[in-house]
C-alpha positions as CSV (number, residue, x, y, z in Angstrom):
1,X,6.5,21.4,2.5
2,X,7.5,17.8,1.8
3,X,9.4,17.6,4.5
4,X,6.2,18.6,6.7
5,X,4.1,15.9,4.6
6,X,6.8,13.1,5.0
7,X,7.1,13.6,8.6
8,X,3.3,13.5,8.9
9,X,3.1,10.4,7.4
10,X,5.7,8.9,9.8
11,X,3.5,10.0,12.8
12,X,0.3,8.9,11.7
13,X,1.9,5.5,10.9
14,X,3.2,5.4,14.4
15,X,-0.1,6.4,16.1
16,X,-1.5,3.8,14.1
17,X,0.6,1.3,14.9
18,X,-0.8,1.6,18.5
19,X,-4.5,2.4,18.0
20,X,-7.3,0.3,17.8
21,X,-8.8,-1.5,14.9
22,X,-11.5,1.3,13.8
23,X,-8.8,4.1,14.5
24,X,-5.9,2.5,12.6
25,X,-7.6,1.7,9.4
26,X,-8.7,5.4,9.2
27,X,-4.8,6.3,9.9
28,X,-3.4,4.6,7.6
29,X,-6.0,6.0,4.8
30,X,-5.2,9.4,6.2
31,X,-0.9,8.3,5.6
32,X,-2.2,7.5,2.1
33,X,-3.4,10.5,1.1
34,X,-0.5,12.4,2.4
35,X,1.5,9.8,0.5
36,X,0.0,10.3,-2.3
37,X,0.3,14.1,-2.0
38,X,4.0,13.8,-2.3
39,X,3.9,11.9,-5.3
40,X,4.9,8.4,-3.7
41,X,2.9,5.2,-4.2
42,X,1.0,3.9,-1.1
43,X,2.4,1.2,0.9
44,X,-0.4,-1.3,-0.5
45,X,0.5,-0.5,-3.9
46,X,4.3,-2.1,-2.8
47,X,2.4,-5.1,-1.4
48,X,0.3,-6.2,-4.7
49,X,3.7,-5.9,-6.8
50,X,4.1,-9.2,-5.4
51,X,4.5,-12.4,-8.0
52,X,1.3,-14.2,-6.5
53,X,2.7,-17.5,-9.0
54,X,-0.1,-18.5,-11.5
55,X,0.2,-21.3,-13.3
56,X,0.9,-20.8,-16.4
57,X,-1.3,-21.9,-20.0
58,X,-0.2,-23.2,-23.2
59,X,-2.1,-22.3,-25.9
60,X,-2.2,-24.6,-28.8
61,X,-2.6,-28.1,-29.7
62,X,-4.8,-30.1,-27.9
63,X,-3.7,-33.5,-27.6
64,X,-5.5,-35.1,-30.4
């Protein structure tokens, strides 16, 4: 059965991949769900793992 579901995701990707704008965002939420059936985190999940580089605070004295 995962087999089925991983191969459907591949698919809808690809049809995505060549649809319009309206089609492919409903695609790719349709790849999510059957992502998310097989236990695997969705592809925007990997994307907000990225460092985004805040600066970082000090806490403590303050100059005086």
């Amino acid at each position: 059965m995962n087999e089925f579901i991983a191969e459907r995701v591949k698919l809808v990707r690809q049809l995505a991949d060549k649809a319009d704008p309206f089609t492919r965002t409903r695609l790719l939420k349709l790849a999510e769900r059957y992502e998310e059936r097989l236990g695997l985190p969705s592809r925007a999940m990997h994307q907000r793992k990225e460092h985004i580089g805040l600066p970082s605070v000090s806490i403590g004295s303050t100059g005086r």
